[in-house]
C-alpha atoms as one frame of an Amber mdcrd trajectory, in Angstrom:
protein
  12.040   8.908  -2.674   9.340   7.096  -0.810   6.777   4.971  -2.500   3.562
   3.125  -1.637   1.572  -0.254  -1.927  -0.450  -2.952  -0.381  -2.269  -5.867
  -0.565   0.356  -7.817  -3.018  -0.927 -11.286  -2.358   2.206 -13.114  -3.996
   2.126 -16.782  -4.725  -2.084 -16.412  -3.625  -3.701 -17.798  -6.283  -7.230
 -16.886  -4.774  -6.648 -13.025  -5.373  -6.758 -13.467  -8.827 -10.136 -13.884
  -8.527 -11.674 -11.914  -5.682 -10.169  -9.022  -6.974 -10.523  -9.829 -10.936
  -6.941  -9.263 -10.945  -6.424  -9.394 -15.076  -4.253 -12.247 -15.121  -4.191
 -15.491 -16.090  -2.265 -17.132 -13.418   0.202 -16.363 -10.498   3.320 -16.167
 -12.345   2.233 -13.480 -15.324   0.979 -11.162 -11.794   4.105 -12.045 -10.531
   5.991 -11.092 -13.436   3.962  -7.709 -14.108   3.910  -6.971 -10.260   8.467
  -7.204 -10.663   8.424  -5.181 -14.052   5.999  -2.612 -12.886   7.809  -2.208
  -9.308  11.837  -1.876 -11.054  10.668   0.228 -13.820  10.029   2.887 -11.155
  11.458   1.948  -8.025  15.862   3.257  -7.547  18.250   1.042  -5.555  17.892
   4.211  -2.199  14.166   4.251  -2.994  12.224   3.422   0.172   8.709   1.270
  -0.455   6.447   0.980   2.160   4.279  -2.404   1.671   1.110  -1.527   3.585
   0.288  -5.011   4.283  -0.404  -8.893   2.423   2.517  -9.247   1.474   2.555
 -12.729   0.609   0.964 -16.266   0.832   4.000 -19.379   0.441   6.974 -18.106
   2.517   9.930 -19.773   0.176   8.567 -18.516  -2.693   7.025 -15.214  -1.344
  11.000 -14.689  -0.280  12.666 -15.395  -3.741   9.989 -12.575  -5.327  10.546
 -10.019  -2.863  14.557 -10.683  -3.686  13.729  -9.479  -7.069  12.144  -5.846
  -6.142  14.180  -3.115  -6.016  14.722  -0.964  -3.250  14.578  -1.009   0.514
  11.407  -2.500   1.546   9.514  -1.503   4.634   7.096  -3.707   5.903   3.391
  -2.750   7.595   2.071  -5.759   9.009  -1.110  -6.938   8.000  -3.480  -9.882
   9.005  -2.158 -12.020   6.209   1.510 -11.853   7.286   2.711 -14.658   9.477
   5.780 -14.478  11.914   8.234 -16.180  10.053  11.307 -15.929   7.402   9.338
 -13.346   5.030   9.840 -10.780   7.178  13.708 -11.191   7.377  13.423  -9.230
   3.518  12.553  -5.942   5.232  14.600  -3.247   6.048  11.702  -2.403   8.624
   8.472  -4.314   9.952   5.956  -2.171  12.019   2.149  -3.021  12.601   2.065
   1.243  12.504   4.137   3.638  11.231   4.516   7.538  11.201   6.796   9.629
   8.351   7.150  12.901   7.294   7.089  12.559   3.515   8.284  16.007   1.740
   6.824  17.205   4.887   3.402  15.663   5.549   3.081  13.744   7.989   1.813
  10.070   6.771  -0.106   7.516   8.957   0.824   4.084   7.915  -1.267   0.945
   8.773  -2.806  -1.978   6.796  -6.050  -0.950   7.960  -8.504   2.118   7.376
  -8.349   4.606  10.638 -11.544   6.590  11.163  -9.333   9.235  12.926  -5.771
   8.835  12.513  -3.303  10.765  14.653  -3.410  14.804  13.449  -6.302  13.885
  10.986  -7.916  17.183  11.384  -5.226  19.242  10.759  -3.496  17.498   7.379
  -2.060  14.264   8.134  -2.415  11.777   5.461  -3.425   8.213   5.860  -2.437
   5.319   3.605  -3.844   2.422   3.899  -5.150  -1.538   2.026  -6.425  -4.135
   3.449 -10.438  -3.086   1.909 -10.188  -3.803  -1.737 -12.778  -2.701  -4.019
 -16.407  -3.454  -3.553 -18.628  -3.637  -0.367 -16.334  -3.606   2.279 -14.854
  -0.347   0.810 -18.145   1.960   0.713 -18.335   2.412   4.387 -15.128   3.975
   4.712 -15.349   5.820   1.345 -19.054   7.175   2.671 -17.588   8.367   6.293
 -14.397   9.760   4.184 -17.008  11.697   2.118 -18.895  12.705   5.828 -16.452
  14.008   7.299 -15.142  16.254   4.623 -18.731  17.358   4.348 -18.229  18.638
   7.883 -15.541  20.740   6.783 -12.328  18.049   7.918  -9.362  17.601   5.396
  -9.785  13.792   6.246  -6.684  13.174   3.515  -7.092   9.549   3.419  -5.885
   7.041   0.391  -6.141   3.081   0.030  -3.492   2.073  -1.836  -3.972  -1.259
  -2.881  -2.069  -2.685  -5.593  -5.165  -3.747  -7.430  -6.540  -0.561  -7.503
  -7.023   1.553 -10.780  -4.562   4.474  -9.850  -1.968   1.836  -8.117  -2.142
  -0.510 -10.939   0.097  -3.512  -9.364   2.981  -0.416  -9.086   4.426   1.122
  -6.098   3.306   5.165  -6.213   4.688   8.323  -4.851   2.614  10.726  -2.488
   2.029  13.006  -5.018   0.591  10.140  -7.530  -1.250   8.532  -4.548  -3.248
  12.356  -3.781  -3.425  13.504  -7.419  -5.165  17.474  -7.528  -4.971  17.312
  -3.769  -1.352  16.803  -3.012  -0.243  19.971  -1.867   2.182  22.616  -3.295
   5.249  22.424  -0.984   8.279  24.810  -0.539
């Protein structure tokens, strides 16, 4: 099974509050982010990390030793060259699947028009959490659907209300308009 996140932030103390992240301090996220993510997540479960990953390498390291699963790794502009990424089973600044037969864009940041966009492709992607900087993209979403484009595109950032600081499934991520597949 293939799940979905971004944006994690561990051991960065400033997310807390520019995403009024409902915790009190870096170790009860910490501790909610590693109970929500093994309550769901299977030893063959693949989860794609979309991105922020982490802030202090040693003890960014000893969290993601905690998480179940093999963890893929989309690079995004807070992760640093260094021993973090040794954790991952894959690192990629871009990534294409087929997930129960989609095919899935990966990248830490919003495409306007993602490879086979028109014709079904879904895009995941963080990097925008909530307020300002995600309207634009939500109101060019919105356009281009008005004009008649599937434009099947998803932010999945852990601080989001339908992520909830757990990794999701497809089907979660897309709700009504995950489709019905033989």
């Amino acid at each position: 099974m293939n799940y979905y996140i971004s944006d994690l932030h561990l051991c960065h103390q400033a997310a807390i509050g520019f995403d009024n992240r409902p915790f009190a301090n870096l170790d009860e996220m910490h501790k909610i982010i590693i109970n929500n993510w093994n309550n769901v997540i299977k030893g063959l479960d693949n989860v794609y990390i979309l991105g922020d990953v982490g802030w202090k390498q040693d003890e960014t390291i000893e969290i993601i030793k905690k998480l179940k699963g093999k963890k893929h790794l989309i690079l995004g502009n807070h992760d640093k060259k260094n021993k973090v990424l040794d954790c991952f089973s894959s690192v990629n600044n871009y990534l294409e699947l087929k997930d129960n037969g989609l095919n899935i864009v990966l990248s830490h940041y919003p495409i306007a028009h993602w490879n086979k966009s028109d014709y079904g492709s879904v895009h995941l992607y963080g990097h925008i959490h909530e307020g300002r900087e995600s309207r634009p993209f939500e109101f060019y979403k919105s356009h281009m659907r008005e004009l008649g484009f599937p434009y099947f595109c998803y932010n999945v950032g852990c601080m989001l209300e339908n992520i909830d600081y757990t990794p999701r499934t497809l089907k979660e991520i897309m709700g009504d308009e995950y489709p019905m597949i033989d």
